[in-house]
C-alpha positions as a Markdown table, in Angstrom:
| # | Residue | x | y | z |
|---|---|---|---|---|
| 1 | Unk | 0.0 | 0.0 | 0.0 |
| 2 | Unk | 1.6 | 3.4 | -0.6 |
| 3 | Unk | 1.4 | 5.5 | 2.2 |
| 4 | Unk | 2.0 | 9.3 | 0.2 |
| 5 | Unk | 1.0 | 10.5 | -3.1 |
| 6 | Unk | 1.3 | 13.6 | -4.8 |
| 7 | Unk | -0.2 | 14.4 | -7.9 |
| 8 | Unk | 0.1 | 17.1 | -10.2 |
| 9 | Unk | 1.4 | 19.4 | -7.5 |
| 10 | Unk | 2.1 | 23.4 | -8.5 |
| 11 | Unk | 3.3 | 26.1 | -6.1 |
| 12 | Unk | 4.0 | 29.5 | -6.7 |
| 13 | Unk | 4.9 | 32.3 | -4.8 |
| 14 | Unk | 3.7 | 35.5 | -6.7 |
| 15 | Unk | 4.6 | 34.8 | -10.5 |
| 16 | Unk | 7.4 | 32.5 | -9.4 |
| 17 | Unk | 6.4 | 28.7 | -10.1 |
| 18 | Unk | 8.4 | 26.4 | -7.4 |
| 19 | Unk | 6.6 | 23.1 | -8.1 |
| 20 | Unk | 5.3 | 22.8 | -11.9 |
| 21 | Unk | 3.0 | 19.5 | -11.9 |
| 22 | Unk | 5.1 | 17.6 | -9.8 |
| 23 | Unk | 4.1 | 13.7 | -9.0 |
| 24 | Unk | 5.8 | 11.5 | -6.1 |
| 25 | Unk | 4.6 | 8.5 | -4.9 |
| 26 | Unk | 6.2 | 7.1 | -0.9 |
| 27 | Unk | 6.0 | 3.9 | -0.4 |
| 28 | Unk | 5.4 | 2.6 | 3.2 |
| 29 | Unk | 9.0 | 2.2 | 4.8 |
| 30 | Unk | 10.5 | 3.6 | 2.0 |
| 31 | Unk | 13.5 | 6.5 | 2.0 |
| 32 | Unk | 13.4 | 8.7 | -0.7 |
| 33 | Unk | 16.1 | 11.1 | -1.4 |
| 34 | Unk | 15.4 | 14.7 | -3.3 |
| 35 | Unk | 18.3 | 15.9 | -4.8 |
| 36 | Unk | 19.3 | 19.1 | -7.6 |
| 37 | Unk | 20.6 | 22.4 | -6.8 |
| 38 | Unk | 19.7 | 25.4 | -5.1 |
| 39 | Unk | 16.2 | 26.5 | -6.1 |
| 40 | Unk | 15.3 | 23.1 | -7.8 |
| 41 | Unk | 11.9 | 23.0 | -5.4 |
| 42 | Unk | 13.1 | 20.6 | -2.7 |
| 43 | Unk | 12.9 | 22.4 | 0.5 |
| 44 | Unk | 9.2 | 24.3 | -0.7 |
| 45 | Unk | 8.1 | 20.7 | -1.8 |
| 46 | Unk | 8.7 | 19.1 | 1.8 |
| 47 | Unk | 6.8 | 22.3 | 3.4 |
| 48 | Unk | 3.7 | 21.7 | 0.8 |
| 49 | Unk | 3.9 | 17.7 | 2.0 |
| 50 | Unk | 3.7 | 18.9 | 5.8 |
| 51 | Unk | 1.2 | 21.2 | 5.0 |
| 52 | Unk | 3.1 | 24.4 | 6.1 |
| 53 | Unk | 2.5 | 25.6 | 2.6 |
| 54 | Unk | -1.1 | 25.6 | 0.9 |
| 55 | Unk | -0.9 | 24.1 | -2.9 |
| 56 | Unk | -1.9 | 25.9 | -5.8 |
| 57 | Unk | -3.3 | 22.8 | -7.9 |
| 58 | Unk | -3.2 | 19.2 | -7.6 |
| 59 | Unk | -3.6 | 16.9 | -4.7 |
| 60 | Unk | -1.6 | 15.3 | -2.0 |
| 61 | Unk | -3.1 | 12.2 | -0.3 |
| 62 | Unk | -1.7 | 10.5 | 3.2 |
| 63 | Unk | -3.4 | 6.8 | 3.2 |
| 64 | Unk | -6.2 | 7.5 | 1.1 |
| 65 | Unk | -7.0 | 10.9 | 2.8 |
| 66 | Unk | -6.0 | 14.3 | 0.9 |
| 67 | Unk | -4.7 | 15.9 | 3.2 |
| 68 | Unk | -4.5 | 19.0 | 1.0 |
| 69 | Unk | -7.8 | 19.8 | 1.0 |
| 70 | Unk | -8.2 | 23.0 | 2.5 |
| 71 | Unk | -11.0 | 22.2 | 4.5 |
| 72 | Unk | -9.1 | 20.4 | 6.3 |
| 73 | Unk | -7.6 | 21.0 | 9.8 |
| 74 | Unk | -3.8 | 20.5 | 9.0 |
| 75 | Unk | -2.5 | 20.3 | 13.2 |
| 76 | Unk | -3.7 | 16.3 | 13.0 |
| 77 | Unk | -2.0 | 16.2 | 9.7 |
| 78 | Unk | 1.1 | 17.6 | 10.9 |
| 79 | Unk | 1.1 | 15.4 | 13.9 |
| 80 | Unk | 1.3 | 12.4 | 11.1 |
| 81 | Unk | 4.3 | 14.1 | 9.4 |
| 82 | Unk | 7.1 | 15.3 | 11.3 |
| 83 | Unk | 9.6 | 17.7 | 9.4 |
| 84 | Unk | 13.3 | 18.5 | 10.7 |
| 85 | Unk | 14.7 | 21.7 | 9.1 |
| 86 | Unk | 18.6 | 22.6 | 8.3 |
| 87 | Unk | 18.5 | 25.2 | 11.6 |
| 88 | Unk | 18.3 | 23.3 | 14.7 |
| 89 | Unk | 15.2 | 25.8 | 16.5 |
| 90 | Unk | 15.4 | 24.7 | 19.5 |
| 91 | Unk | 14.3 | 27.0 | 22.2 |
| 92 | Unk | 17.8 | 28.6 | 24.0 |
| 93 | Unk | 15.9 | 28.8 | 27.2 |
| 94 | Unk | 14.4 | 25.2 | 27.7 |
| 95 | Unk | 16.8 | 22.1 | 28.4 |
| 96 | Unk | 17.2 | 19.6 | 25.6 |
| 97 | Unk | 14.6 | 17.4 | 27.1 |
| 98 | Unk | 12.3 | 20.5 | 27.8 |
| 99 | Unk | 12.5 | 20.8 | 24.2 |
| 100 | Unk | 11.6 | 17.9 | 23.0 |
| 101 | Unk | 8.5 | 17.4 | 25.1 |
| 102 | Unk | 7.2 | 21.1 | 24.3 |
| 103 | Unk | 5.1 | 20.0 | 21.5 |
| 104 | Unk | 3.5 | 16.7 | 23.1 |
| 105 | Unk | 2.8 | 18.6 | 26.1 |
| 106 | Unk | 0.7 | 21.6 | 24.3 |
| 107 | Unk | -0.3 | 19.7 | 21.6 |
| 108 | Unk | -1.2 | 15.6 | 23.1 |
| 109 | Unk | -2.0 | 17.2 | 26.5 |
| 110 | Unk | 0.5 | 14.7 | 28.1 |
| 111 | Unk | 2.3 | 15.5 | 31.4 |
| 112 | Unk | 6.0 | 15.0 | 32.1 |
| 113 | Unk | 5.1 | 12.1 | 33.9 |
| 114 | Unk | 3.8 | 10.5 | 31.4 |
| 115 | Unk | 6.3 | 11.2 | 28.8 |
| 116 | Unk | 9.2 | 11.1 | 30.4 |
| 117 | Unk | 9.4 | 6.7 | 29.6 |
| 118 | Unk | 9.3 | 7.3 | 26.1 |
| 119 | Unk | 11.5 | 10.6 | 25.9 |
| 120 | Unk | 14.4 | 8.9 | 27.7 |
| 121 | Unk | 14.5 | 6.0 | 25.1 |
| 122 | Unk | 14.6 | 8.1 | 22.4 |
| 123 | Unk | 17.2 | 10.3 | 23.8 |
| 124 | Unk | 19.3 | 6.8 | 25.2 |
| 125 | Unk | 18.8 | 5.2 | 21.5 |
| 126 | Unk | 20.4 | 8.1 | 19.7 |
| 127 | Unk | 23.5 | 8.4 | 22.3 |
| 128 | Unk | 22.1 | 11.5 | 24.0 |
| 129 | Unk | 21.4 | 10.0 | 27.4 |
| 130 | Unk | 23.8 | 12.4 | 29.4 |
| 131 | Unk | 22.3 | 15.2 | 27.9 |
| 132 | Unk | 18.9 | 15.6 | 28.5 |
| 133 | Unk | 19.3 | 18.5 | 31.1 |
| 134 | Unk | 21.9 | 20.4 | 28.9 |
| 135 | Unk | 21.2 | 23.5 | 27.1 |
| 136 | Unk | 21.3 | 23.9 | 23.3 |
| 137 | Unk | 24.8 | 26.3 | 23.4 |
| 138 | Unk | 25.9 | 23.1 | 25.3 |
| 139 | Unk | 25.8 | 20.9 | 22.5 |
| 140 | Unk | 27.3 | 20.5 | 19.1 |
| 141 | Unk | 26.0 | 21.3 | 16.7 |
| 142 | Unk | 25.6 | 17.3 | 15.6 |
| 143 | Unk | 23.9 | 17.6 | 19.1 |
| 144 | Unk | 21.5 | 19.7 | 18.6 |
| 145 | Unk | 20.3 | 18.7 | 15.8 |
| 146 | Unk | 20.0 | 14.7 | 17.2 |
| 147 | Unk | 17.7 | 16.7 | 19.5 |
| 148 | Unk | 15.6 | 18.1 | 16.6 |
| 149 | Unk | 15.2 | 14.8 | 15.4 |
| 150 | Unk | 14.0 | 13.3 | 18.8 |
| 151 | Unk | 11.7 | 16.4 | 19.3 |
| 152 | Unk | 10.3 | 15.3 | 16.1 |
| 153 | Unk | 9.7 | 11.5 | 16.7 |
| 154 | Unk | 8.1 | 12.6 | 20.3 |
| 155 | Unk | 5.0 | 13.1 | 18.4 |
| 156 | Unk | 5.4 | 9.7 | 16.8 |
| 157 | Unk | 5.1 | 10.8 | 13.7 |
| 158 | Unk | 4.1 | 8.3 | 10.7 |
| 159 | Unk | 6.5 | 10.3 | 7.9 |
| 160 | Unk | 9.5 | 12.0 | 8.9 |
| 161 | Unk | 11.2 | 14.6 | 6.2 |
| 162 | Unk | 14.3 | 16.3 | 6.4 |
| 163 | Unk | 15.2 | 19.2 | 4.8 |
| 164 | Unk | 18.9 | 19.5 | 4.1 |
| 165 | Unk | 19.4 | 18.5 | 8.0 |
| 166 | Unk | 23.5 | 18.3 | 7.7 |
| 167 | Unk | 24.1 | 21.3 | 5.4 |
| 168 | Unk | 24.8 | 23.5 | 8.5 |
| 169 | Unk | 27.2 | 21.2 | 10.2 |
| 170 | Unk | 31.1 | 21.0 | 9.9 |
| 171 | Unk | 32.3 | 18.1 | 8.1 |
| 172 | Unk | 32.9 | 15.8 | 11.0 |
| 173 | Unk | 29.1 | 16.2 | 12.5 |
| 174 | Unk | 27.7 | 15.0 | 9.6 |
| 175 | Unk | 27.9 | 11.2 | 10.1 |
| 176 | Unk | 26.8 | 11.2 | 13.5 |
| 177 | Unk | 23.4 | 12.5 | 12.4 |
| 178 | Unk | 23.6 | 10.2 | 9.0 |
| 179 | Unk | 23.9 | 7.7 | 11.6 |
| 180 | Unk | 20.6 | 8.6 | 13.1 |
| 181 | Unk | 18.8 | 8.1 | 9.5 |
| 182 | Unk | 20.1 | 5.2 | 9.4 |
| 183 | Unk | 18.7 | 3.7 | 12.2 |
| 184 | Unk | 15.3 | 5.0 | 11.7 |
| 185 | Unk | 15.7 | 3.5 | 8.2 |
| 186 | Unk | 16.6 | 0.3 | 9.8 |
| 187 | Unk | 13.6 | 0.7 | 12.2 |
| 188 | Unk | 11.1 | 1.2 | 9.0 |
| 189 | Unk | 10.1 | 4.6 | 9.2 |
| 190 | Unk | 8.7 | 6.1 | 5.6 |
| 191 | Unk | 11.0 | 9.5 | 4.9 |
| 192 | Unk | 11.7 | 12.2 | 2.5 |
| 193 | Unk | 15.2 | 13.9 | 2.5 |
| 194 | Unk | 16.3 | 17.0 | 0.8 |
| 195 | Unk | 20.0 | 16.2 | 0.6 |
| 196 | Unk | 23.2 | 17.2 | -0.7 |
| 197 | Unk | 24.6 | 14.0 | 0.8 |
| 198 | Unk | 25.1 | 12.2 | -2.5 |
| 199 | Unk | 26.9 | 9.1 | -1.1 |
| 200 | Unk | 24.4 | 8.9 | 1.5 |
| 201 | Unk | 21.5 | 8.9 | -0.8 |
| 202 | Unk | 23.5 | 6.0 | -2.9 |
| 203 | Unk | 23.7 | 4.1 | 0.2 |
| 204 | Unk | 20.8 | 4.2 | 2.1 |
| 205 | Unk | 17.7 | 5.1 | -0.6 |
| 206 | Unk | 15.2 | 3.4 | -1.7 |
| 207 | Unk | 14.7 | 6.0 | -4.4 |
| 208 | Unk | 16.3 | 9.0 | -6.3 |
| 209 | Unk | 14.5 | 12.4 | -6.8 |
| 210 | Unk | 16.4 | 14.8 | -9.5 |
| 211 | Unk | 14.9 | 17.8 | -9.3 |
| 212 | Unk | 15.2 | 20.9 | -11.8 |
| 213 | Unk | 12.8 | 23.7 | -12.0 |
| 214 | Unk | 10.3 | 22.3 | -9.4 |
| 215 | Unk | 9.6 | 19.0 | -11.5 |
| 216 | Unk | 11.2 | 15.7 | -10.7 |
| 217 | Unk | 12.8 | 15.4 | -14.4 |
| 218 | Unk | 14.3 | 11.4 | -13.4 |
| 219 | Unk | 13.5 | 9.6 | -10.7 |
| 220 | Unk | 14.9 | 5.8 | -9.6 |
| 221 | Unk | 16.7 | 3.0 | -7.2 |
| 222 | Unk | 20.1 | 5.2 | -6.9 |
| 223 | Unk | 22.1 | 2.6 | -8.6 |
| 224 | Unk | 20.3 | 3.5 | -11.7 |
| 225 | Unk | 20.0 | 7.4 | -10.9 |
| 226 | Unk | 23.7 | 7.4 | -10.0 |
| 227 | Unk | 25.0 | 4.7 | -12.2 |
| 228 | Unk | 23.4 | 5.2 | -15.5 |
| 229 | Unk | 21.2 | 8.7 | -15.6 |
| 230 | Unk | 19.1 | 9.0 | -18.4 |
| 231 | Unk | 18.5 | 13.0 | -18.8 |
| 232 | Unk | 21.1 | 15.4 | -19.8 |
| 233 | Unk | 20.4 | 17.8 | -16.4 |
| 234 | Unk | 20.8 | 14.7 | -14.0 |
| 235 | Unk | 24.4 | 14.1 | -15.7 |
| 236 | Unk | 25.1 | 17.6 | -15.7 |
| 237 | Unk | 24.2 | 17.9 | -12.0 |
| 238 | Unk | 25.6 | 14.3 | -10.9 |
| 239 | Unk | 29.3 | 15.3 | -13.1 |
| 240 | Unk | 29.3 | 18.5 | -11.0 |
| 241 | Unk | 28.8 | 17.3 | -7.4 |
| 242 | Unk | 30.3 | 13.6 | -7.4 |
């Protein structure tokens, strides 16, 4: 059964199309990687999935549900797709584990109490056990941003996309957060990553996204994308970067 599909998505911001008639089908379990340059539509199609952007056309549908529809209250939608930005945002003021259980608190009306079981594995499975009570200007910055991903899962999300999540990290934070990914992947949870992490994407992938000009001009398993792309941009765009 296919958990997300997208069909015939636009999005423009004033006379600016950012998606042109875009369509994207997730899998259940799968990891799909979005990859093209600056601008291609990645980061705006990931906001449109999670609802923080209304659509222009088309439709968007989470299990049979379109969740596009603009009648429709998007908080339970959002609740179903988590979404971890390149900036960290967490709160300066809160500890790392006040962070994370902001949003179930406000928005699951769940006490401390109760969440603390469930917020203490998450923080002990991704190696951040010792510290829950630190402060964000504590942490690295490969830290902070396993944080993010835990404040994210606290709401047990059913989708999880990342948008460009290691792009603001020195060189050697990267993997630690890769790492994380990787896990989740190994756990079956259904993402979507923007990602300049080619290797990664080749690696760990279930599919390939090229985007160019807000459409997904090839799409594939990455041995195929990678190995033997069959547009002109996609081998103008993989020669540049790999």
């Amino acid at each position: 059964m296919t958990h997300l599909v997208l069909r015939n998505i636009q999005k423009s911001f004033g006379n600016k199309t950012v998606i042109d008639d875009l369509d994207l089908e997730v899998a259940e379990g799968d990891m799909v990687c979005l990859i093209g340059a600056s601008g291609s539509g990645k980061s705006t199609l990931l906001r449109c999935i999670n609802l923080l952007e209304p659509i222009d056309d088309g439709y968007i549908e989470l299990d049979g549900l379109d969740i596009s529809d603009p009648e429709l209250d998007p908080q339970p939608v959002r609740q179903r797709i988590g979404l971890v930005f390149q900036s960290f945002n967490l709160f300066p003021h809160m500890t790392a584990e006040e962070n994370v259980m902001l949003a179930p608190r406000r928005i699951k009306r769940l006490s401390r109490e109760q969440l603390r079981p469930d917020i203490s594995a998450l923080f002990q499975r991704f190696g951040l056990s010792e510290h829950m009570q630190h402060y964000p200007d504590q942490l690295s910055g490969g830290q902070q941003q396993r944080v993010a991903i835990i404040r994210a899962l606290a709401m047990q999300p059913e989708i999880m996309l990342f948008d460009e999540i290691t792009s603001a990290l020195d060189p050697e934070l990267v993997g630690e957060v890769l790492d994380v990914l990787r896990q989740l992947k190994a756990q079956g949870m259904t993402m979507v990553m923007a990602t300049h992490e080619m290797g990664f994407a080749r690696e760990v992938a279930d599919k390939v996204c090229f985007l160019s000009g807000g459409r997904i001009l090839e799409q594939g398993p990455p041995e195929q994308l990678f190995g033997n792309p069959q547009q002109a941009r996609t081998q103008a765009f993989l020669s540049a970067v790999l």
